[in-house]
C-alpha positions in Angstrom: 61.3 -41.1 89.6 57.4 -41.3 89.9 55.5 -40.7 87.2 53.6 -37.2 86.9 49.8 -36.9 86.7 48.6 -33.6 85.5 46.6 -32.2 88.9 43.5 -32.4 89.5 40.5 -29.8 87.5 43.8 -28.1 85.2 43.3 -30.6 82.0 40.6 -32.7 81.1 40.5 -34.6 78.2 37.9 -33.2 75.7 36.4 -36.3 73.3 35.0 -34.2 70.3 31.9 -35.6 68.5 31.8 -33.3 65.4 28.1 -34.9 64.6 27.3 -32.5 67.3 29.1 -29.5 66.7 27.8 -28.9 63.1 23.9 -28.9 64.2 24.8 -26.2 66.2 27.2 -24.2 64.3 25.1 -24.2 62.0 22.1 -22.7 63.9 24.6 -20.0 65.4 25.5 -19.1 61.8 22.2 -18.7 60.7 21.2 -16.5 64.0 22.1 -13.4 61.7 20.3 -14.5 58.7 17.0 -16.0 58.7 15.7 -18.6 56.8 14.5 -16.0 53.2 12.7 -19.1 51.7 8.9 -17.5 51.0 10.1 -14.5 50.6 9.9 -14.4 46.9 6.5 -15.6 46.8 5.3 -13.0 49.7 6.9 -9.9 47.0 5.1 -11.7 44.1 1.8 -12.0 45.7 2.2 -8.1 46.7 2.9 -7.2 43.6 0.1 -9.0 41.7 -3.2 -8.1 44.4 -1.4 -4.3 43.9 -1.6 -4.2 40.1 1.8 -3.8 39.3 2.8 -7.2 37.5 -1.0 -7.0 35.7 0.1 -3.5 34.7 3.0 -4.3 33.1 1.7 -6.9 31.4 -1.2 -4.8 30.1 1.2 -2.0 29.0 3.5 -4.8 26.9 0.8 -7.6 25.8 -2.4 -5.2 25.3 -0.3 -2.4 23.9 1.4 -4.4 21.8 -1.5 -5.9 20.4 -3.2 -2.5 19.4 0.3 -1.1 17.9 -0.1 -4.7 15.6 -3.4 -4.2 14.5 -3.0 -0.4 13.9 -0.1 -1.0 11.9 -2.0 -4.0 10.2 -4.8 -1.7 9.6 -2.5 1.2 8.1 -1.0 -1.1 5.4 -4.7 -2.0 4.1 -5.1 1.3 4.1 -2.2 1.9 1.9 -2.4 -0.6 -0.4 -6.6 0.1 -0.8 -5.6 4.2 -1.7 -3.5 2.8 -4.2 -5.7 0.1 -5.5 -8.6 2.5 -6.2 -6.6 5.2 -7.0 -5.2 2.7 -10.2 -8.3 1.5 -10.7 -9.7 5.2 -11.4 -6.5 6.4 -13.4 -7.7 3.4 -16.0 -11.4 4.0 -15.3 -11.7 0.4 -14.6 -15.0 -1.7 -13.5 -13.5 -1.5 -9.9 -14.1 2.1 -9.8 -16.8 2.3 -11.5 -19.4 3.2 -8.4 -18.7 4.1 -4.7 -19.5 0.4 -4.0 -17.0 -0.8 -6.0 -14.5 1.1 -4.5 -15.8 0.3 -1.2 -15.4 -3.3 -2.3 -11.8 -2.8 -3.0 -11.2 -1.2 0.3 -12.8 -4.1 2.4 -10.6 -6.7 -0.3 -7.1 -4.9 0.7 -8.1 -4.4 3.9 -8.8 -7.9 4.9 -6.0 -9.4 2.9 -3.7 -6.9 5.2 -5.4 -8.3 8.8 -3.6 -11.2 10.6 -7.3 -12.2 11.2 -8.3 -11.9 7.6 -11.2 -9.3 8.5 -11.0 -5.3 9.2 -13.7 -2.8 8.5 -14.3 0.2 6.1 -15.0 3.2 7.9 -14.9 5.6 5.0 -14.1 6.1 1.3 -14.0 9.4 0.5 -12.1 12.3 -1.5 -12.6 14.2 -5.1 -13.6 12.7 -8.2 -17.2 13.5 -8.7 -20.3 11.0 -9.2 -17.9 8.5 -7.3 -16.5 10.0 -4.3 -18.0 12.4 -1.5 -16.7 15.0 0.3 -15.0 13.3 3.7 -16.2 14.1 6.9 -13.9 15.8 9.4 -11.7 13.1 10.6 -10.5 12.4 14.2 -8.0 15.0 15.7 -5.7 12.5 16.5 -3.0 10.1 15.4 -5.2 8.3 13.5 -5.8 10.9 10.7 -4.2 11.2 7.4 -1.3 12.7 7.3 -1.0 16.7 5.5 -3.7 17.8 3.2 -5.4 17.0 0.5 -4.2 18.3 -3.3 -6.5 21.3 -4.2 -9.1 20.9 -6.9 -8.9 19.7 -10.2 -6.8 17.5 -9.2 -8.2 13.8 -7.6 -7.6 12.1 -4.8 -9.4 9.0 -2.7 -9.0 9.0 1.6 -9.7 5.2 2.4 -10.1 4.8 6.9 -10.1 1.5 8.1 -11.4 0.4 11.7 -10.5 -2.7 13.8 -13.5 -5.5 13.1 -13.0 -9.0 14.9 -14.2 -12.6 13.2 -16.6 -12.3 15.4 -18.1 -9.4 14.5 -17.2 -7.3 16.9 -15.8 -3.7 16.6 -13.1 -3.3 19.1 -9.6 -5.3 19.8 -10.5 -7.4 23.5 -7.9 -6.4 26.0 -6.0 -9.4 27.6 -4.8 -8.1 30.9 -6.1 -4.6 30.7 -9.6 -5.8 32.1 -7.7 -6.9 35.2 -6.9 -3.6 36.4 -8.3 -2.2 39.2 -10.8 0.4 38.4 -10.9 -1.2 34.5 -13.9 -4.0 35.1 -16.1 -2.6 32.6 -13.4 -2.0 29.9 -14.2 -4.1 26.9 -11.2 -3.0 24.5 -10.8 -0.1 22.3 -11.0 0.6 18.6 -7.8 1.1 16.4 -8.4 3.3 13.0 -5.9 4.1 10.3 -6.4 6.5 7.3 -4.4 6.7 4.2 -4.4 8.9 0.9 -3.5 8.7 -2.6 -3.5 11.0 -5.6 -3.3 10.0 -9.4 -2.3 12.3 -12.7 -2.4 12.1 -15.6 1.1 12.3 -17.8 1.5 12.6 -21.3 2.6 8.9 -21.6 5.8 6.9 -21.4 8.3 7.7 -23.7 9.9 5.2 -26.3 13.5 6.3 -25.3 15.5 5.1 -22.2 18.6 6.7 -20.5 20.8 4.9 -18.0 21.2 5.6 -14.9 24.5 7.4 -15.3 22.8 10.0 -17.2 20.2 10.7 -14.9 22.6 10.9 -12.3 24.8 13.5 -13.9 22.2 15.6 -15.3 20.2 15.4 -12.0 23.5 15.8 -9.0 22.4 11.7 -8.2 18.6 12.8 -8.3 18.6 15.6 -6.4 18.5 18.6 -8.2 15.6 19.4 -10.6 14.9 22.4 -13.0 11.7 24.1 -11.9 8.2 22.6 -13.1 6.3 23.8 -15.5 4.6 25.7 -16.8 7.1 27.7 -19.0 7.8 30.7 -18.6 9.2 31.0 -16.4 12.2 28.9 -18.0 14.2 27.1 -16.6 17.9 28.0 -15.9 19.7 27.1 -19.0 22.5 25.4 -16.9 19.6 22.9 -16.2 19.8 21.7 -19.5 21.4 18.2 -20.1 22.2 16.9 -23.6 21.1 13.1 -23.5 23.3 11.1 -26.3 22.8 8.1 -27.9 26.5 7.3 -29.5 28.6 8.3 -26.9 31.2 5.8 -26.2 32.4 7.5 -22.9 31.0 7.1 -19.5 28.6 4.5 -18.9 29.4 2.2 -22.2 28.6 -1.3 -21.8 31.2 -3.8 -21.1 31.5 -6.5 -23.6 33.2 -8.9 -21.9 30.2 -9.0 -19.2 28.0 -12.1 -19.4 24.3 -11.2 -19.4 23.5 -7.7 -17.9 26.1 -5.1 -18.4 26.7 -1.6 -17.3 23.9 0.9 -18.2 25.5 1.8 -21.2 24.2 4.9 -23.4 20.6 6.3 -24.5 18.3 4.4 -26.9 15.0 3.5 -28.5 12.2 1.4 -27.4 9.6 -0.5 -29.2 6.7 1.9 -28.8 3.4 2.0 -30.6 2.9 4.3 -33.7 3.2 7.4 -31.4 6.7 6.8 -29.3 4.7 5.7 -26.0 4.4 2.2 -24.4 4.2 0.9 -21.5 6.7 -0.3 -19.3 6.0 -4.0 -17.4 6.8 -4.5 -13.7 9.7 -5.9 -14.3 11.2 -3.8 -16.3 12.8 -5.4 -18.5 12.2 -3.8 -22.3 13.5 -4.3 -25.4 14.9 -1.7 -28.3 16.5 -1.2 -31.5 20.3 -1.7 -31.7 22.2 1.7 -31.0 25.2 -0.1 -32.7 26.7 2.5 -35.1 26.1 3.0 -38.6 22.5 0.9 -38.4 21.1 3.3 -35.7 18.6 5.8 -36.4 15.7 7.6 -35.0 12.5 5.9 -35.6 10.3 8.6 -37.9 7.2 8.0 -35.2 9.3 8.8 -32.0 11.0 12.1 -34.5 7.3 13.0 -34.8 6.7 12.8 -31.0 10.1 14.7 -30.0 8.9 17.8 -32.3 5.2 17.3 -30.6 6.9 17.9 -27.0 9.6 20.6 -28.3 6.3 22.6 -29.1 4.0 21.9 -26.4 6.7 22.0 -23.8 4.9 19.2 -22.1 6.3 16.9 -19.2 7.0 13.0 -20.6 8.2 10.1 -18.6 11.1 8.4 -19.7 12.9 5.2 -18.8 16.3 5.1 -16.9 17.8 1.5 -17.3 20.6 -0.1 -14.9 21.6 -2.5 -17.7 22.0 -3.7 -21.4 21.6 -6.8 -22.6 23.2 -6.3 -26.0 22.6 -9.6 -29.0 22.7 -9.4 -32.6 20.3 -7.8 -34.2 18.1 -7.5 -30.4 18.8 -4.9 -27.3 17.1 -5.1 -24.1 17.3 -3.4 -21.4 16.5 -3.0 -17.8 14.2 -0.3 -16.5 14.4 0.7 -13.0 12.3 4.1 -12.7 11.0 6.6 -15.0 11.6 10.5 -14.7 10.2 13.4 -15.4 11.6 15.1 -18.4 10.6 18.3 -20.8 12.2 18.1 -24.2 14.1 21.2 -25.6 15.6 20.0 -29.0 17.4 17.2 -30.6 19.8 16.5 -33.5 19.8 13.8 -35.9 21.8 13.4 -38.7 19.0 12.3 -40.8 17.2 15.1 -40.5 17.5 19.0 -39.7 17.9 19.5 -36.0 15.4 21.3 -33.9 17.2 24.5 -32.3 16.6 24.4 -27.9 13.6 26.5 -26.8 15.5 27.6 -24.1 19.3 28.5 -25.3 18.3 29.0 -29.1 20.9 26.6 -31.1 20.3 23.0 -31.4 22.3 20.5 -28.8 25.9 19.8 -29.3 26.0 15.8 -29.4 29.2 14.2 -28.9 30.3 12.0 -31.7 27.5 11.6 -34.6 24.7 13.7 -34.4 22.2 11.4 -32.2 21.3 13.5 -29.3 18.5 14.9 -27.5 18.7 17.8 -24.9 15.8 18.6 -21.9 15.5 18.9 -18.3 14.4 16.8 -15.5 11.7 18.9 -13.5 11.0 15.7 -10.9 12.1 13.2 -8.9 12.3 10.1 -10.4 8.8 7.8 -10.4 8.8 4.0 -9.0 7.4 1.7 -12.2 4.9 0.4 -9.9 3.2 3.6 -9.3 2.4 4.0 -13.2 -1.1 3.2 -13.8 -1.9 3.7 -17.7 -1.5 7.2 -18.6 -1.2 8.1 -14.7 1.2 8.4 -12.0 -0.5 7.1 -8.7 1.4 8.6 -5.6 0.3 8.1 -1.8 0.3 11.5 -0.4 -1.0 10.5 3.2 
C-alpha cells in the first residue's frame, strides 16, 4: 500500500519558538494597562505645589508644637501660683515685694519650659502693698479659669507667655510659613494663666484618725456637714464620734510586718498647744494608744475645750497605717480634713457635753472619744503651707 502524505496547504508543521511568543504576549497583556510607574511621583508633586501635604504637616508638626509649649507654659504657671501663694501664707523673703514674686514666677516658669526659658506676662491678684489689681485678661482660652475669691480673702493670678533662647517672643512655625498666602507669618504667641488662693486655718491638730474613720463618718469623703459659721448647726446626724480604744473596725493587724491596717484614733507629738506640723511624707509619730497607759495629753485637753467653745475649723490627720513598737507609735499620714469639734470624753476628766445634741459622746469601750463633724473635703499634705491651706482655684 503506498504511503499517505497529508495534501498539500491542509497541515503544516508549526516549529514554536517560545523566546518569541512571550515578548509579545506580554505587550498584548499590557495593551489594557499601561505602564503606572511615575504615577506616584506625578500625585505627590500635585499635592505638594497645591498645599495639601505642607498643610497637613503644618496642622500636625506646627500645631503640635504650640499645644507643647502651651501645655509647658500652663504647668509653670501652676506650680509659680502655688509657689508664691506658699511663699505669702509664711510671709517668706520670696514674697516679700512684687519683684520677688515676679522672680519666683520667671524661676518656675523656666524650670517648666523644654527650652529652659518662658516669660512673665503678669503677676497680679489681692494682697495689698504686693500685688495689683490684674488687668482684663484675654477673652479667650488662654484666661484663667472661673473667678477670683471675693475680698478679704487673697489670691495671686501668675500669666506666662512663650519667650525663645533667643529672645524672641513668639514660637517659629516649621511648615506653617510654607503655605500659600502665609509668607509673612513669623509664628504666634502661646499664653497660659493660672490662680491660686491661700487661708489661713487654725493649725494642724495633734490627733490622727485613720482612714476608715473618715470614710464612715464622711460616706468615703463625699458627704460633709455644712461650713461654718454656726448657727446654722449642722444636722446632728452629721455628728461622728471619733474613738481612740475601739478594737473593732479598722484595728491593726499584729501579725503584719511593718505598716499595718489604719488602726484606731490617736495622739501626736505636738508642741505645747496640740498643733504641729505634718512633713511631706507623712510619716508621724505618737503616743502609744495601748490600753491602760493611754491618756489624753493635758495640752491637746486644753486645745479640745479651746475649739468646743470657739466652734472653730481644725485640720486633722487621717493615717493609712500604724507602725506599732514598744513604748513608740508611728503612723502614716495621707491627707488632713476639715473637722469642727463638738465634745469629748475622757475618763480622766469630766466630759464636755456636744454643742450640738447636748450630752457628751457615747465612746465605745473606755471613755476615750471625741465627737465633731467634717465640714470639707479632705486637704492634700502638700497644699499646707504653715498655718495655711494653698489651693489652685484657676
Amino acid at each position: 500500500m503506498p504511503a499517505l502524505t497529508p495534501p498539500s496547504g491542509r497541515f503544516r508543521r508549526i516549529h514554536l519558538n517560545r523566546r518569541r511568543l512571550w515578548p509579545l504576549a506580554s505587550r498584548r497583556q499590557n495593551l489594557g494597562a499601561p505602564d503606572d510607574r511615575g504615577a506616584v511621583a506625578a500625585v505627590f508633586v500635585i499635592l505638594l505645589s497645591g498645599g495639601v501635604l505642607l498643610g497637613m504637616m503644618a496642622m500636625v508638626i506646627d500645631l503640635g508644637q504650640i499645644y507643647l509649649e502651651r501645655e509647658e507654659l500652663q504647668s509653670g504657671a501652676d506650680a509659680a501660683a502655688v509657689a508664691i501663694a506658699k511663699a505669702c501664707a509664711n510671709d517668706s523673703t520670696e514674697c516679700a515685694s512684687h519683684a520677688a514674686l515676679v522672680d519666683v514666677a520667671q524661676s518656675y516658669g523656666d524650670l517648666n519650659a523644654r527650652d529652659g526659658t518662658s516669660s512673665v506676662e503678669e503677676v497680679c491678684g489681692y494682697l495689698p502693698g504686693r500685688l495689683s489689681e490684674c488687668p482684663p485678661a484675654a477673652e479667650n482660652l488662654t484666661k484663667c479659669l472661673g473667678s477670683p475669691p471675693p475680698v478679704p480673702a487673697f489670691w495671686v493670678e501668675v500669666r506666662l507667655g512663650t519667650r525663645m533662647p533667643d529672645g524672641q517672643f513668639v514660637l517659629p512655625p516649621s511648615f506653617a510659613q510654607a503655605l500659600p498666602g502665609n509668607a509673612g507669618f513669623d509664628g504666634v504667641g502661646v499664653r497660659a494663666c493660672a490662680r491660686a488662693t491661700w487661708e489661713p486655718t487654725a493649725g494642724v491638730l495633734a490627733m490622727t484618725i485613720s482612714t476608715c474613720e473618715f470614710d464612715d463618718s464622711t460616706a468615703g469623703g463625699t458627704v460633709f456637714a455644712l461650713a461654718p459659721p454656726y448657727p446654722p448647726y449642722p444636722d446632728p446626724l452629721d455628728e461622728h464620734t471619733i474613738n481612740f480604744l475601739d478594737p473593732t473596725g479598722c484595728d491593726p493587724d499584729p501579725s503584719s510586718p511593718g505598716w499595718q491596717r489604719p488602726g484606731p484614733a490617736g495622739f501626736l507629738n505636738g508642741d505645747s498647744s496640740c498643733e504641729f506640723d505634718v512633713p511631706l511624707d507623712g510619716i508621724v509619730s505618737g503616743d502609744d494608744v495601748t490600753p491602760p497607759t493611754f491618756a489624753a495629753p493635758p495640752a491637746c485637753v486644753a486645745r479640745l475645750i479651746t475649739a468646743v467653745t470657739s466652734r472653730e475649723v481644725v485640720l486633722v490627720p487621717v493615717h493609712d497605717g500604724i507602725h506599732d513598737d514598744p513604748g513608740t507609735t508611728e503612723y502614716h499620714a495621707v491627707f488632713v480634713a476639715p473637722f469642727v469639734v463638738t465634745g469629748f470624753s475622757f475618763d480622766t476628766i469630766l466630759p464636755v457635753p456636744s454643742w450640738l445634741i447636748n450630752v457628751p459622746p457615747a465612746c465605745s469601750g473606755p471613755d476615750a472619744c471625741v465627737s465633731g463633724v467634717f465640714v470639707g473635703p479632705a486637704v492634700s499634705l502638700n497644699s499646707l503651707a504653715g498655718d495655711a491651706i494653698v489651693t489652685l482655684i484657676g
